[in-house]
Each structure stands twice: as structure tokens, then as C-alpha cells.
C-alpha positions in Angstrom: 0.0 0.0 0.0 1.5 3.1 -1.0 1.6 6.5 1.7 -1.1 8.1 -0.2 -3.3 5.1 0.1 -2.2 4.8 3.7 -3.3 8.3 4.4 -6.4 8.3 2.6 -8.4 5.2 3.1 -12.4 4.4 1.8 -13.3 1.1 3.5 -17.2 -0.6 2.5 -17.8 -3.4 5.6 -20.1 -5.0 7.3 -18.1 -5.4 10.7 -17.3 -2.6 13.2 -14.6 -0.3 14.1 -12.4 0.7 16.3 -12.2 4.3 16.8 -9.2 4.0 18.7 -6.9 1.6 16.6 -8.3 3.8 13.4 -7.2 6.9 14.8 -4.0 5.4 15.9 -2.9 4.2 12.6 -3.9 7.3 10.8 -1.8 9.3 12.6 0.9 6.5 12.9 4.8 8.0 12.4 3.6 11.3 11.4 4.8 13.7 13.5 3.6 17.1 11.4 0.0 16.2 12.9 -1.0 18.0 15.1 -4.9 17.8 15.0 -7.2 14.6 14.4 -10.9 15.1 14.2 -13.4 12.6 14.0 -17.1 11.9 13.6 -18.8 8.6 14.1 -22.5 7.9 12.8 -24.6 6.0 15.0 -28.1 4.4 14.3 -31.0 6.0 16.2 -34.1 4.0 17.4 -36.2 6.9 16.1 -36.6 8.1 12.9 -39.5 10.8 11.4 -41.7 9.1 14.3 -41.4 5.7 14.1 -39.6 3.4 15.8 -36.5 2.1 14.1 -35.5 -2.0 14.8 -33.5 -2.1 11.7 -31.7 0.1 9.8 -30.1 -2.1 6.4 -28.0 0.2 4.0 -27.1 -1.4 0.3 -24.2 0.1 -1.7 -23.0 -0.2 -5.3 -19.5 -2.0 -5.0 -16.5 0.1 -6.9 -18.6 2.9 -7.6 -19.1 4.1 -4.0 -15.2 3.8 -2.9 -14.5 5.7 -6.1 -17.3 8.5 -5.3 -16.0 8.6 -1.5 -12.4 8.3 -2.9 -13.1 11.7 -4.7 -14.7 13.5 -2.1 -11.7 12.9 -0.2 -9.6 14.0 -3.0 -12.1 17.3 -3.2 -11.1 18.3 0.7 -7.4 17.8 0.2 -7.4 20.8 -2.9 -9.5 23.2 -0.6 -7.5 22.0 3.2 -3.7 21.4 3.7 -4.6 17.9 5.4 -2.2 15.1 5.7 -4.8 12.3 5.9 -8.7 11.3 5.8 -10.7 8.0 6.4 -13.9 7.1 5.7 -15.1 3.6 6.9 -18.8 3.4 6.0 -20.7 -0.2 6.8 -23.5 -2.1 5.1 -25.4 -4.5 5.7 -28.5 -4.7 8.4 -27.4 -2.6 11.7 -29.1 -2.0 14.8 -29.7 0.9 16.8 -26.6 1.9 18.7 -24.7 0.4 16.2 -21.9 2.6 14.2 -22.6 3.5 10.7 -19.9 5.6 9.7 -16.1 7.0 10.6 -14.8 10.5 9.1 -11.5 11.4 10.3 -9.6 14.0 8.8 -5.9 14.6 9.9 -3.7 18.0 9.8 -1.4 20.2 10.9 -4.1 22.5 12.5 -7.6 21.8 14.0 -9.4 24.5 12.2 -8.2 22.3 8.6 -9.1 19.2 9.9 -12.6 20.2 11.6 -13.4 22.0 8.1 -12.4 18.6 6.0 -13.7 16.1 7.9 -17.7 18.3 7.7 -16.9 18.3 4.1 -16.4 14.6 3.6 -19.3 14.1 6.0 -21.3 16.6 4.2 -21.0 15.5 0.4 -20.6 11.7 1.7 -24.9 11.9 3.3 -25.4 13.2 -0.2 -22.9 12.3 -2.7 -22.2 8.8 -2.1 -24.1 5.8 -3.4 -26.1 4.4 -0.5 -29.8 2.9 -0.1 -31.2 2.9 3.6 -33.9 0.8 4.6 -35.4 1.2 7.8 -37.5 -1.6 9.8 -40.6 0.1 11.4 -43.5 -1.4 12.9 -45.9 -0.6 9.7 -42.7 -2.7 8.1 -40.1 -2.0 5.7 -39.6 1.6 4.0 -36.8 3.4 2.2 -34.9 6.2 3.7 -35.7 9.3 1.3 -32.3 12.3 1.2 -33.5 14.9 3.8 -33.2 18.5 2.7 -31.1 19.3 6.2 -28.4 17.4 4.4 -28.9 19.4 1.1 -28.3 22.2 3.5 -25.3 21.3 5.1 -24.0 20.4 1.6 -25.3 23.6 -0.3 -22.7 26.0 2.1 -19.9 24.5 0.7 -20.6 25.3 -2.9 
């Protein structure tokens, strides 16, 4: 694996993560960072009103790395970061159950706090993903909402 693929990872999977060991090998024998920030997407019980049991999310292989891999790519020309990871599961999740890792690594926090909203920003709208949700009236899809539209539209 070559450093720029070390430093700037897309992993699709359907088994969890470890924040810790993550965050630990992206900063691994890089001294220059000096700011790590993270988010971590959970599954909520709740969703517009209805209880959530299930949450299943379907992805097209190779096409969804690639998208990710250019939204990464997109934050590096506009941030002076040194790294980014995005580990994004699949597959039928639980509440309480992590979704999806952002981290974004640079030299200063204000870099990698703006990065790692972008990725998270243009990932909830960018990348290929289907959500089903598991309600007690049964199955339904998960439609965009226009808060993420939002969050995305500020960076444009």
C-alpha cells in the first residue's frame, strides 16, 4: 500500500470499528500532525416518528469507494490535510450500532474540523447508498432529507 493510500483510506464493511486503533494508525509516524478530528454515525431507534428496529444500508461496489475516494480528493485541494478515512458499513445494523467513521488529519484543528464536515457533508449526499429502515408498519426506504442538502449547499 503506498503512503497516499495509507493516508487516505475508503473502506465498505459490514463489521465494526475501532475508533481508537483507526485513529491510531492514521496518525501513525507522522509527527507534522498535530490535529485529528473525527465523527462517528450511529443508528437512532427513532426516525420521522417511528420506531427504528432495523436500519439495512445497500451500496454499489467500486462505484461508492470511487465517489468517497473523490470526495476525499475534493477536501485535500481546498484543506492542507495530511490524511482522511472514511469507513462506511452495510449491511442490516441496529440501533446503537456505528454506521460511519470521518477522520480527517492536519497540521491544524481548524483544517481538519473543516475537511472532515466536508467529507461528512457530500458523503450523506454524494455517495451511493440505499437505507432501509425496519418500522412497525414494516419495511420503507430512507428518502435524502433536505437538512443534508443544506449542510452540503454551504460548501458550494
Amino acid at each position: 500500500m503506498s503512503l497516499n493510500e495509507r493516508l487516505n483510506q475508503v473502506r465498505i464493511q459490514t463489521e465494526d470499528f475501532d475508533l481508537s486503533a483507526e485513529v491510531a494508525a492514521l496518525r501513525a509516524a507522522n509527527p507534522k500532525v498535530g490535529a485529528i478530528v473525527t465523527f462517528v454515525g450511529v443508528v437512532r431507534d427513532l426516525n420521522e416518528g417511528a420506531t427504528v428496529a432495523e436500519l439495512e444500508l445497500e451500496h454499489y461496489p467500486g462505484m461508492t469507494e470511487q465517489s468517497i475516494g473523490a470526495i476525499i480528493e475534493q477536501a485535500k485541494q481546498r484543506w492542507p490535510t495530511f490524511g482522511a478515512l472514511v469507513i462506511h458499513r452495510v449491511g442490516p445494523l441496529k440501533p446503537l450500532d456505528q454506521i460511519v467513521l470521518v477522520a480527517a488529519t492536519a497540521a491544524h484543528r481548524g483544517e481538519a474540523f473543516a475537511a472532515c464536515e466536508f467529507i461528512i457533508d457530500y458523503l450523506k449526499t454524494e455517495a451511493p447508498f440505499w437505507k432501509k429502515e425496519q418500522t412497525p408498519d414494516g419495511a420503507r426506504w430512507v428518502d435524502a432529507r433536505v437538512s443534508d442538502d443544506a449542510a452540503l449547499a454551504k460548501w458550494q
